[in-house]
N, C-alpha and C positions, 0 to 999 in steps of 0.2 A: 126517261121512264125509271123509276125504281128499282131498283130490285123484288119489293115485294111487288109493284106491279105487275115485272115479268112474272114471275110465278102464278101468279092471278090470272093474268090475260093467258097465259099455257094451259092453266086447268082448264081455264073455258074453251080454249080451243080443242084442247085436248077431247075434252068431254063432247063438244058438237060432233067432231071425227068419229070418235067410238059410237057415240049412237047410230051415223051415219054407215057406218060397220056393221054395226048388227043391225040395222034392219035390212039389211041386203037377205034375198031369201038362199044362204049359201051355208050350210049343214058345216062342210071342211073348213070356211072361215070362221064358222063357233066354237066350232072342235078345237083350232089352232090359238084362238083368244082363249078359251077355256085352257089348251095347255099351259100358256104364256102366265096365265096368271098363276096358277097352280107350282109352277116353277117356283118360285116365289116366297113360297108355303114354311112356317117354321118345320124343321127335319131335324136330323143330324147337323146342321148347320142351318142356325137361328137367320130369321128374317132377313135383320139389319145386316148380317154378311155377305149374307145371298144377295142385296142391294146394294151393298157395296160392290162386291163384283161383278154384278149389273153397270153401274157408273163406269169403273174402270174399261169393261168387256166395250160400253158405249161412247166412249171416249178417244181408244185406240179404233173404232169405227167411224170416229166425225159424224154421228150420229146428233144435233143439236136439241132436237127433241128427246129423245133418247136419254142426254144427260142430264134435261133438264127434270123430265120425269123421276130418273133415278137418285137426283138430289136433291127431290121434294122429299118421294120416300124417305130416302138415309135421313134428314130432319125431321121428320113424323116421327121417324124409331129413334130418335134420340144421337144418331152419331155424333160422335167430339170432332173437335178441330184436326186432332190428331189420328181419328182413321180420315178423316179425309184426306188429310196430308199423306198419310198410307198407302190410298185406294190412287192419288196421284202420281203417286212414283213411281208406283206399279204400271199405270198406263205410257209413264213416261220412256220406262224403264221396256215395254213390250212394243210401244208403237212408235218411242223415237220423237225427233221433232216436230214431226207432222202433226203432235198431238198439242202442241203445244193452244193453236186460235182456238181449241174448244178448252183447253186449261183456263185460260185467260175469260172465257165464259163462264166455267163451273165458280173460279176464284172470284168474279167480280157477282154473281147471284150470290151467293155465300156471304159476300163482304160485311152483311147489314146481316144477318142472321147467326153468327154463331157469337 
């Protein structure tokens, strides 16, 4: 599979789950999507960072979904090679080697996109 396939076959998956999420009739689970995205939101600290530290934050969590989401975003918003390279270290640097089989994930979706 590709790279850009992965990405593709994730949106789609992605997007059947969140629908399948919000239609549940559950008030605290919209509330908490509603925060999750809003989190997100340009502030005092622009989108792409707050995404960036998303990745990293998802990363040091073994989160696969999680980083793949967060490294679609950081390419929507433009990030370089080198805050990825950045947002890497940092997880490297926080969560040790353990972090290393989702590096090797984030680096190989990456490989054909930047």
């Amino acid at each position: 599979m590709s790279d850009d396939d992965i990405l593709k076959e994730f949106r789609k998956r992605r997007e059947r789950g969140s629908e399948a999420v919000l239609n549940r009739d559950s008030l605290s689970i919209k509330r908490f999507i509603a925060l999750d995205e809003r989190a997100y939101d340009d502030g005092a600290i622009p989108k792409k960072y707050k995404e960036l530290m998303g990745l990293a934050a998802s990363m040091v969590l073994r989160c696969d979904d999680c980083v793949l989401y967060h490294l679609d975003r950081c390419l929507e918003l433009g990030a370089s090679e080198e805050e990825f390279n950045e947002a890497f270290n940092i997880a490297l640097i926080v969560g040790g080697s353990i972090v290393i089989p989702v590096l090797r994930l984030a680096c190989e979706t990456l490989e054909k996109k930047l």
